[in-house]
Every structure is written in C-alpha cells, then in structure tokens.
TORKOLRO-892870 format. One record per residue: x, y, z of N, C-alpha, C, O, CB in turn. Coordinates in pm, whole numbers, padded with zeros to 5 digits, always signed. Atoms other than C-alpha are relative to their C-alpha. Glycine has a CB too. Example, Ala and Ser with C-alpha at 12.3 -4.5 7.8 and 13.67 -1.06 7.14 Angstrom:
! residues 2
+00089-00119+00000+01230-00450+00780+00090+00120+00000+00194+00118+00066-00099+00003+00125
-00082-00119-00006+01367-00106+00714-00077+00109+00073-00026+00220+00090+00041+00046-00142
***
This chain:
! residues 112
+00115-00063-00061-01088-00246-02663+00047+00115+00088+00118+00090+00186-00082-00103+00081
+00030-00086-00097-01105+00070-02505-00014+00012+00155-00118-00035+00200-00081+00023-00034
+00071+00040-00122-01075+00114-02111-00122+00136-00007-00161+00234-00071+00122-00007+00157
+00157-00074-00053-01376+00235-01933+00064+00100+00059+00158+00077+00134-00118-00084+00117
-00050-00057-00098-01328+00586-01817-00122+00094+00036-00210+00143-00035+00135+00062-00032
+00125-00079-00060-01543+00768-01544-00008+00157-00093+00079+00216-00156+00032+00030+00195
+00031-00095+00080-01704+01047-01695+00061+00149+00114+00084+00136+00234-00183-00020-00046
-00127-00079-00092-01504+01393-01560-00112+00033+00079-00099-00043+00174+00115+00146-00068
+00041-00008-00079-01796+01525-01375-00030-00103+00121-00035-00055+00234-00059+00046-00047
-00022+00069-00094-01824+01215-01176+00120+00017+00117+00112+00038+00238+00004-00099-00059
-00144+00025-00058-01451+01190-01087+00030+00126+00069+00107+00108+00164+00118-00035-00116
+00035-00128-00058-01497+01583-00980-00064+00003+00113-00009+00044+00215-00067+00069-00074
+00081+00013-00113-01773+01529-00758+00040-00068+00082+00049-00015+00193-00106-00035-00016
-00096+00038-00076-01596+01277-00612+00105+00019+00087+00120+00005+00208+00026-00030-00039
-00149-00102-00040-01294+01424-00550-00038+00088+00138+00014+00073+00249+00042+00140-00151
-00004-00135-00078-01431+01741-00371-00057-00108+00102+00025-00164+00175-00096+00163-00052
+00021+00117-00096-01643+01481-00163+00119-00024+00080+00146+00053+00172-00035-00131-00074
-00101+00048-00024-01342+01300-00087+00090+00116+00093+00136+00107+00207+00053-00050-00129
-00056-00107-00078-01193+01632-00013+00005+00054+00200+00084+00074+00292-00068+00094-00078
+00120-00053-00080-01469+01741+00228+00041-00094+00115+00081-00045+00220-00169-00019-00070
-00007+00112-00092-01428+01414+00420+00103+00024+00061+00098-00011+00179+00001-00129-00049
-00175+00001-00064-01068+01478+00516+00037+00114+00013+00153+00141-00020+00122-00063-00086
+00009-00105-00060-01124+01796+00638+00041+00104-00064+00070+00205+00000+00048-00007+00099
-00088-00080+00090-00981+01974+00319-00114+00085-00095-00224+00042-00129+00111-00109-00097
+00134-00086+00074-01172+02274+00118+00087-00049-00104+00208-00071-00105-00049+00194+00019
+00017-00012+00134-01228+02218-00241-00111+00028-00054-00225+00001-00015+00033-00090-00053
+00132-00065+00056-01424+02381-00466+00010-00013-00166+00101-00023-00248-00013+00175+00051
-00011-00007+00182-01522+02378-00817+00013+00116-00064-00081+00192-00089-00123-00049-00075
-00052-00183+00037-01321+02699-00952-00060+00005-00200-00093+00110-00254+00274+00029+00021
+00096-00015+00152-01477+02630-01350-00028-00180-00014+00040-00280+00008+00120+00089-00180
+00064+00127+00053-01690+02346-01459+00060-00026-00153+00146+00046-00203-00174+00017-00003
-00098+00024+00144-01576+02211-01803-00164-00107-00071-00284-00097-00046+00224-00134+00040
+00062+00136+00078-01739+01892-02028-00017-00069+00107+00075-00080+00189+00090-00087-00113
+00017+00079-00106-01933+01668-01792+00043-00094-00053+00113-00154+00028-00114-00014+00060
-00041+00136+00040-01852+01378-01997+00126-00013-00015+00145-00126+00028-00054-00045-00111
-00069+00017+00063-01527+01402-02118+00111+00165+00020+00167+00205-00082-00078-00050-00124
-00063-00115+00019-01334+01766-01974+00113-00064+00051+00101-00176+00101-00052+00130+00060
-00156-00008-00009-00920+01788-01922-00072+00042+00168-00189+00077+00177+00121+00138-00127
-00007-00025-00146-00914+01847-01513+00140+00102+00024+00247+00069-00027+00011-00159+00087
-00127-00034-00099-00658+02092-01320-00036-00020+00110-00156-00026+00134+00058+00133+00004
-00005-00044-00132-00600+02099-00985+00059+00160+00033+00172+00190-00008+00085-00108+00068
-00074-00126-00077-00519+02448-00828+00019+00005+00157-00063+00035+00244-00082+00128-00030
+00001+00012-00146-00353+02395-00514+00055+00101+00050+00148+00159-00005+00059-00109+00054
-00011-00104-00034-00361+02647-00274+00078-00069+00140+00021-00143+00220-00135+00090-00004
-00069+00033-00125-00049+02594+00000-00012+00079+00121+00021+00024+00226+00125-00003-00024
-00009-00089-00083-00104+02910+00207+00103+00072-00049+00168+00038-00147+00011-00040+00123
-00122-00072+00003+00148+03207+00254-00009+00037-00133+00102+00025-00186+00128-00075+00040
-00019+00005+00142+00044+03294-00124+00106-00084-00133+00172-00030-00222+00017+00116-00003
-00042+00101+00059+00174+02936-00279-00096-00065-00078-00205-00101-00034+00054-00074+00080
+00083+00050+00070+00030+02806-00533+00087-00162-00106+00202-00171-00148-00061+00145-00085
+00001+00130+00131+00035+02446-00777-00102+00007-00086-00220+00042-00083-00017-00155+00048
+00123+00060+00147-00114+02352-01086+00063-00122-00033+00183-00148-00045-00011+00108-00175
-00061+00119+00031-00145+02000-01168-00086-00050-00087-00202-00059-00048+00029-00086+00106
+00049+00028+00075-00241+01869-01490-00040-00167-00016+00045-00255-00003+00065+00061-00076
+00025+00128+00034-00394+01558-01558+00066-00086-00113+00070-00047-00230-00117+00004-00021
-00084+00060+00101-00206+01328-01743+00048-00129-00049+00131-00143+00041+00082+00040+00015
-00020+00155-00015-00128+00965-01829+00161+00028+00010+00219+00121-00046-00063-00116-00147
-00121+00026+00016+00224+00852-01741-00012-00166-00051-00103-00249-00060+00084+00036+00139
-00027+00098+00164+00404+00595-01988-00049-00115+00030-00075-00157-00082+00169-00036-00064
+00061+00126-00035+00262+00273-01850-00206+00049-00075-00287-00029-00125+00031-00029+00229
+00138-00035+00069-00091+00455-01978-00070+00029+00177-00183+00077+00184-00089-00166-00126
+00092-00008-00122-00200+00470-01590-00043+00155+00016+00035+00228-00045+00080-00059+00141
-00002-00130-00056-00355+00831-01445+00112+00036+00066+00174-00035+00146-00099+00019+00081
-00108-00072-00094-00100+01084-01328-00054+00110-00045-00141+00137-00127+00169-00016-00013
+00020-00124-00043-00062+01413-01213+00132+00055-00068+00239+00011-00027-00019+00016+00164
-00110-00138+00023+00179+01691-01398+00018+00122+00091-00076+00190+00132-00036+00073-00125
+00006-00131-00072+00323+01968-01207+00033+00124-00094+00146+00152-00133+00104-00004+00121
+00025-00016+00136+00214+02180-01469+00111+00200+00013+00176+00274-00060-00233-00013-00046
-00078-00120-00090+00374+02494-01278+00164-00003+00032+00221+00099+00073-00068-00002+00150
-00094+00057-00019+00695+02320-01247+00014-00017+00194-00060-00004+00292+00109+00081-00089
-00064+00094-00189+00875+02182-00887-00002+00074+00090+00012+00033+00205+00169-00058+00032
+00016-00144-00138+00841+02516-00683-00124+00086-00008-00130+00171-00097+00135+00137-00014
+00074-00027-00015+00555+02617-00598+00025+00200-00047+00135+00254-00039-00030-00074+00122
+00027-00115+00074+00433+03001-00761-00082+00049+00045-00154-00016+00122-00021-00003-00114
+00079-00118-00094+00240+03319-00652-00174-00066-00097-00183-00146-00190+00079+00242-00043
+00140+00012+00071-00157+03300-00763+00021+00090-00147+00008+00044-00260-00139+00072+00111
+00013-00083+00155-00125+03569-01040+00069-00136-00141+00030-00152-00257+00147+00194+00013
-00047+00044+00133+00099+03319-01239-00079-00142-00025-00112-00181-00137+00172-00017-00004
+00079+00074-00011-00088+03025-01116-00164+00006-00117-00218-00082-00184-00006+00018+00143
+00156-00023+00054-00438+03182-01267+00044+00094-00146-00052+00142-00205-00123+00110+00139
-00057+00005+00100-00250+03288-01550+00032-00147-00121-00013-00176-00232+00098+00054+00057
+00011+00180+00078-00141+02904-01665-00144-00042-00019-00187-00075-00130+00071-00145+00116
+00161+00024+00027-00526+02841-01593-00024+00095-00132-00034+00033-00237-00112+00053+00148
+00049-00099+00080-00608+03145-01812+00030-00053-00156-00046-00047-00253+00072+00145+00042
-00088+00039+00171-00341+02993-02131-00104-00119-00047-00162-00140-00154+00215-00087+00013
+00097+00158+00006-00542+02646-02058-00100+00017-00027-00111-00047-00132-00027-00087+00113
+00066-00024+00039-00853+02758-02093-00061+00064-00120-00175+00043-00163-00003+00012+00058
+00029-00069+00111-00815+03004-02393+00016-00144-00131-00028-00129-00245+00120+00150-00010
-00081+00096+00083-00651+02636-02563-00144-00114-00034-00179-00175-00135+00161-00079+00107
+00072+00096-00010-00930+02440-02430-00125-00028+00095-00114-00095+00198+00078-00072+00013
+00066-00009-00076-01278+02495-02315-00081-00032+00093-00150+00036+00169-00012+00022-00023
+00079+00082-00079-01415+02204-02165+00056-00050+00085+00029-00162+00128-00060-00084-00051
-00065+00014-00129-01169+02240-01896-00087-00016+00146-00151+00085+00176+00083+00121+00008
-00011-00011-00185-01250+02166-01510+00134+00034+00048+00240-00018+00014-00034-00154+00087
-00100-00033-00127-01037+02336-01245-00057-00024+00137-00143+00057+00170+00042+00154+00002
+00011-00003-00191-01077+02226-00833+00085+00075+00042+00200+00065-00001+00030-00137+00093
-00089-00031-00083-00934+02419-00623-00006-00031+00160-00099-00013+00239+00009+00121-00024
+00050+00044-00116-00825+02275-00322+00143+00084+00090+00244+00139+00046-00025-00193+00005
-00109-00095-00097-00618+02435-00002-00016-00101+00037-00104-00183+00011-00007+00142+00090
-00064+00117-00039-00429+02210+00186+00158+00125+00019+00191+00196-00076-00007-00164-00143
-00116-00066-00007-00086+02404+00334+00080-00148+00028+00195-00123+00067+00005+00134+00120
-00074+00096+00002+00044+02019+00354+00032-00070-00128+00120-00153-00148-00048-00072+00080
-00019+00026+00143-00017+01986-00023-00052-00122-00071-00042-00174-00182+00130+00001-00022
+00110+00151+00031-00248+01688+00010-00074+00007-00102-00136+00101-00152-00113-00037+00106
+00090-00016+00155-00395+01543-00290-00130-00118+00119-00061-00201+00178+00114-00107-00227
+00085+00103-00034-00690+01314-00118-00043-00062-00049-00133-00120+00013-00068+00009+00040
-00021+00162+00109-00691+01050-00403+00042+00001-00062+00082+00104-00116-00070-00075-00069
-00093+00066+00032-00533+00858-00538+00070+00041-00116+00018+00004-00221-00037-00110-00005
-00068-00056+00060-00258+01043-00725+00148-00031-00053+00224+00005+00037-00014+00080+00056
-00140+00006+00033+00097+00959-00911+00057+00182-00031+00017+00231-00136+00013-00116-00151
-00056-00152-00008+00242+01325-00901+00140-00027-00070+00224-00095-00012+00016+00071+00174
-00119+00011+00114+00530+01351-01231+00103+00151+00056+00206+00182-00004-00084+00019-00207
***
C-alpha cells in the first residue's frame, strides 16, 4: 500500500505559516501542482548568498532535503538560474523563498 502523502499545496501553506511564526519571511516565489508539485526551497542568507534545496527522499524512503546548489552557498543569478533549468524540466514546480541569514529551515528537515 501506498503511504499517504499531504498534497504539496498544503505542505506549502504550512511551511510559510510555520515560517511566519518564527519570525522568518517566506514567500511563495511560483506556485506549481496543488496536488502533487516537486517543491524548492530558495534560501536567501543575506550578503547576496543564496541555497537551493530540492526535495527529495533519502534511502530509507523518508523526506529529505538536497543541496541542489551544492555545499557553498552561490550568488542569486546562479541560484535563479538552477530554478530557471527546473522549471523549463518541470512545470508543476513550487519554489518558497525564505530569508533566514542563520539558514533556518523551520520544519522538519533532513538536509543531504
């Protein structure tokens, strides 16, 4: 059997919520498939730093996070560039973007 999984606009709305609460901006930078879209994160560190973090199962099958940007953080142009490849690949993408110069994810996240 199949697990149950929240539908992506839920887990979105959530999120930024979640965000909001803990004193952190996020915003919804493109909407995607409410039922069923791929998620990024675009994290914005300050000082023109940027992440991208892809949604992803790690090998146990649980949710994780890819650092889809690799381990050092990157300027916005290349940042919204990777978005740009992702999107031309796959259109029922969601992107959040959230700032945070501490690099906080505010739920519950395995980061690969």
């Amino acid at each position: 059997m199949a697990e149950a999984r929240l539908k992506a606009k839920l887990w979105i709305q959530a999120a930024v919520r979640t965000c909001v609460s803990q004193g952190i901006t996020a915003t919804v930078a493109r909407k995607g498939d409410e039922d069923a879209g791929a998620i990024l994160i675009k994290q914005n560190l300050g000082n023109g730093a940027f992440r991208i973090l892809s949604q992803v199962r790690a090998m146990d099958g649980s949710p994780a996070w890819l650092q889809a940007t690799g381990a050092d953080p990157v300027d916005e142009a290349k940042a919204d560039a990777y978005i740009g490849r992702q999107v031309e690949r796959d259109w029922d993408l969601w992107v959040i973007e959230i700032e945070d110069r501490q690099g906080r994810l505010p739920f519950e996240a395995v980061v690969l």
